[in-house]
C-alpha positions as CSV (number, residue, x, y, z in Angstrom):
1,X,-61.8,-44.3,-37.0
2,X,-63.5,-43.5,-33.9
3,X,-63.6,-40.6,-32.3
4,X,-61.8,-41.8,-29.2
5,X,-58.6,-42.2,-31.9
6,X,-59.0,-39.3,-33.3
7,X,-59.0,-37.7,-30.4
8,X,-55.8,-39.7,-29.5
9,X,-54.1,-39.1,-32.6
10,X,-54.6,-35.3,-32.2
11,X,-53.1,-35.6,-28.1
12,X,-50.2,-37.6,-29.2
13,X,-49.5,-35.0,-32.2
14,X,-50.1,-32.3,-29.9
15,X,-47.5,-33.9,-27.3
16,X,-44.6,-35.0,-29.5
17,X,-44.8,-31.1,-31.2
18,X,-44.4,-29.7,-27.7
19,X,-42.1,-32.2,-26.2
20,X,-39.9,-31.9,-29.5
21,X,-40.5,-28.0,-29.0
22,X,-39.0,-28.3,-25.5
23,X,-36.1,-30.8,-26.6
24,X,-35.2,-27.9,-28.8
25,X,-35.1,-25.2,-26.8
26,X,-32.8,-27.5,-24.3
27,X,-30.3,-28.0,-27.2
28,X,-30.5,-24.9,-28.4
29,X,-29.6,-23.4,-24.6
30,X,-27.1,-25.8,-24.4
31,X,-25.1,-25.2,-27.3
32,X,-25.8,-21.4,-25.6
33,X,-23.9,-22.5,-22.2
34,X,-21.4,-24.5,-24.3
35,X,-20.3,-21.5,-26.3
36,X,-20.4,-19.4,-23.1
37,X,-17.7,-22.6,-21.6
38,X,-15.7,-21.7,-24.7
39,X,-15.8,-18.3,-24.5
40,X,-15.0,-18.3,-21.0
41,X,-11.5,-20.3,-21.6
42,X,-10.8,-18.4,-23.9
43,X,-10.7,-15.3,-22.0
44,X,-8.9,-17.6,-18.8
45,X,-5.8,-18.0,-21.9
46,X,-6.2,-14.2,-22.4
47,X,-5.7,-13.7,-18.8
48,X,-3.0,-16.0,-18.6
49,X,-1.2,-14.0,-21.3
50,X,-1.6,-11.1,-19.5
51,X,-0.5,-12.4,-16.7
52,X,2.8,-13.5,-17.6
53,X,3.2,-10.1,-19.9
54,X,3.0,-8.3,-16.7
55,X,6.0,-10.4,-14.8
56,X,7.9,-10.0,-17.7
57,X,7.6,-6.6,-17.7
58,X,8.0,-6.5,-14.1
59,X,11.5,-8.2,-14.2
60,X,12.5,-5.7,-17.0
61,X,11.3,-3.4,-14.1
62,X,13.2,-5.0,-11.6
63,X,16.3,-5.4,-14.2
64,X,15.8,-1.7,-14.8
65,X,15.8,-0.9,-11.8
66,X,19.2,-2.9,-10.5
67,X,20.8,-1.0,-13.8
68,X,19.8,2.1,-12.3
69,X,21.0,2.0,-9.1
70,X,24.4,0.7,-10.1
71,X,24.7,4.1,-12.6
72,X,23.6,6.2,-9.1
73,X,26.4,4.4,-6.8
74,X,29.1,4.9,-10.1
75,X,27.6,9.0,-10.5
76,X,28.5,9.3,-6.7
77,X,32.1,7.8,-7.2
78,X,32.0,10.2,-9.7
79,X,30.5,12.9,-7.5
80,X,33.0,12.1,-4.8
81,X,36.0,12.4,-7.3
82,X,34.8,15.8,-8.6
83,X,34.9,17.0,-5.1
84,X,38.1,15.7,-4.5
85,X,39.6,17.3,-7.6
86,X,38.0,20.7,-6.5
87,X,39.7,20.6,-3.1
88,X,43.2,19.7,-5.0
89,X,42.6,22.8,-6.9
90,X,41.4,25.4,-4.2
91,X,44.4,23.7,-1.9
92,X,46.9,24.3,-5.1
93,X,45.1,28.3,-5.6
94,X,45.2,29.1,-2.4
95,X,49.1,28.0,-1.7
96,X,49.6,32.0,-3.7
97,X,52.2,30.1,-6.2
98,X,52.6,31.8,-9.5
99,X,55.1,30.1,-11.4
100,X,54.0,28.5,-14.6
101,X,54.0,25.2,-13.7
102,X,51.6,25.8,-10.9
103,X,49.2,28.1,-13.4
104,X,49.4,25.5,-16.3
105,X,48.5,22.5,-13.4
106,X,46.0,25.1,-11.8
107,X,44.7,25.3,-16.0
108,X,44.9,21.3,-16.8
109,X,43.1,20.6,-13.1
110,X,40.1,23.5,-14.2
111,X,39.8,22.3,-17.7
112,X,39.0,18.6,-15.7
113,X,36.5,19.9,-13.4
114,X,34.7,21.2,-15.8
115,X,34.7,18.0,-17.6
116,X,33.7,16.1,-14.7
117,X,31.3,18.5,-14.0
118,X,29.7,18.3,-17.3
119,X,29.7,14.5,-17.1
120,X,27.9,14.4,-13.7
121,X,25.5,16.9,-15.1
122,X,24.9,14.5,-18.2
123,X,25.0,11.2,-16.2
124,X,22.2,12.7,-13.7
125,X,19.9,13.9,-16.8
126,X,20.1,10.2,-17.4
127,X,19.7,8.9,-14.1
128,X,16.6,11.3,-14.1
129,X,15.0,10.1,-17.4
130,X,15.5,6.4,-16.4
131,X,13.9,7.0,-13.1
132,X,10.7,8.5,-14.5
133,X,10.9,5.9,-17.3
134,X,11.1,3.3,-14.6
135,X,8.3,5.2,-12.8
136,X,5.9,5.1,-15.1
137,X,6.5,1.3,-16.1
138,X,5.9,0.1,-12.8
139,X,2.8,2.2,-13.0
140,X,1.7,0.6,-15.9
141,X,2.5,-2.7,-14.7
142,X,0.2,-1.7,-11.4
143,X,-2.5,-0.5,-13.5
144,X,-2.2,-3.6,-15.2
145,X,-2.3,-6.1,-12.2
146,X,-5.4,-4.0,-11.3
147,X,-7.6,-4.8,-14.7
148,X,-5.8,-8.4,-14.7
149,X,-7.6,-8.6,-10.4
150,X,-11.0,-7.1,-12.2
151,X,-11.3,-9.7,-15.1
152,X,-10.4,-12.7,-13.0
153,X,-13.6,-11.6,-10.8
154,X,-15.5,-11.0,-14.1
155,X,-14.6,-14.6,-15.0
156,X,-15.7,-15.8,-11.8
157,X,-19.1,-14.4,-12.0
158,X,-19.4,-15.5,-15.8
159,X,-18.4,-18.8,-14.4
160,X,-20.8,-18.9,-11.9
161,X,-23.6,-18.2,-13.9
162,X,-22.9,-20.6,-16.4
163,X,-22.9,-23.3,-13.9
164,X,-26.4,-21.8,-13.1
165,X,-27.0,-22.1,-16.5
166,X,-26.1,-26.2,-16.5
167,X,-28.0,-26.5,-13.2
168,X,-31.1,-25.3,-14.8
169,X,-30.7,-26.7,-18.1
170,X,-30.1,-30.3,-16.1
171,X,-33.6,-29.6,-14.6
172,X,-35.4,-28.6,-17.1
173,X,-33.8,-31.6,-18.8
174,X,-35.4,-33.8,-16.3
175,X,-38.6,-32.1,-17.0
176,X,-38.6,-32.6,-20.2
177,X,-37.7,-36.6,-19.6
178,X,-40.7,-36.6,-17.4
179,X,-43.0,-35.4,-20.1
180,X,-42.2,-38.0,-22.2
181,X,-42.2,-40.9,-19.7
182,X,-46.4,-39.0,-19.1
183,X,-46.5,-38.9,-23.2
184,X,-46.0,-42.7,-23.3
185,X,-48.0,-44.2,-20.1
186,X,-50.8,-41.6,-21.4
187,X,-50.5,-43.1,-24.5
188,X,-50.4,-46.7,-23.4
189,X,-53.3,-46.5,-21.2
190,X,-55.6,-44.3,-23.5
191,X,-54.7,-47.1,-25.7
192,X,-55.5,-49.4,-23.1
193,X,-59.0,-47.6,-23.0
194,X,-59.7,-47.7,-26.8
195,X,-58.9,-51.6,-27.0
196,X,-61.3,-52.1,-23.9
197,X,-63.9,-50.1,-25.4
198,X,-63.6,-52.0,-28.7
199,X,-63.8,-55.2,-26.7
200,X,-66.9,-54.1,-25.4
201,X,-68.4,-53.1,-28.4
């Protein structure tokens, strides 16, 4: 074997390690940018979750809210009919009658204001604790569109820079393709050289 072969046989080995080196690495960052892909539409189905979590929750809200403001227009029928038995009873005490039909009426009527009065007084407690529940629903709802906002730009950037990631791995790809087209017209015309000097000899 001349030395000129050797020498040839050494370059090619030499070549094909690095260029399979390099094929490597490209497979190796593209099953990298691949998983990233994955990852990333997994997290868009997350976000989509989330998303559609948050308008249910926000027609429960809504719902909620509808239920609530029927139970404040029926507290101030119920308000209005409190003050209307009141009147009925200071009209009826202040009239001066003393018979006993008149003090058992005047009775009945103050027994009934104080039921309605203690209904009110119960149905606003309610009113009040569905308000703040309601409250702080719609706050976690808000809070919640606010993360959901933040993730979808956190997405965007991750999708970003995997698409850098593809742009680069596509030129470093083409790099690599190069290499190989050198590896094989050096080969040919080192070979090319060898038969020539052979000829020669």
């Amino acid at each position: 074997v001349t030395d000129a072969e050797k020498e040839l046989e050494d370059g090619k080995a030499e070549a094909q390690a690095e260029l399979a080196d390099a094929r490597q690495q490209l497979e190796d960052a593209q099953a990298e940018v691949d998983s990233g892909r994955q990852e990333l539409e997994s997290s868009k189905q997350q976000l989509e979750s989330s998303r559609q979590q948050l308008k249910d929750s926000q027609a429960q809200v809504d719902q909620g809210q509808e239920e609530l403001n029927a139970n404040i227009d029926t507290l101030n029928e119920q308000i209005d009919e409190l003050n209307a038995a009141k009147e009925q009873y200071n009209a009826l005490a202040a009239s001066g009658a003393t018979d006993d039909v008149t003090i058992a009426t005047l009775n009945a009527m103050y027994e009934e204001i104080q039921k309605g009065e203690s209904a009110v007084a119960q149905a606003q407690a309610q009113i009040d604790a569905a308000k703040a529940e309601l409250e702080s629903g719609q706050q976690q709802i808000n809070s919640g569109w606010d993360q959901l906002e933040a993730g979808q730009q956190q997405l965007e950037v991750a999708a970003d820079q995997i698409e850098d990631a593809q742009a680069e791995l596509v030129a470093a790809q083409d790099e690599v393709d190069d290499g190989w087209e050198e590896y094989y017209k050096g080969q040919a015309e080192a070979q090319a050289e060898i038969e020539e000097g052979e000829q020669q000899i």
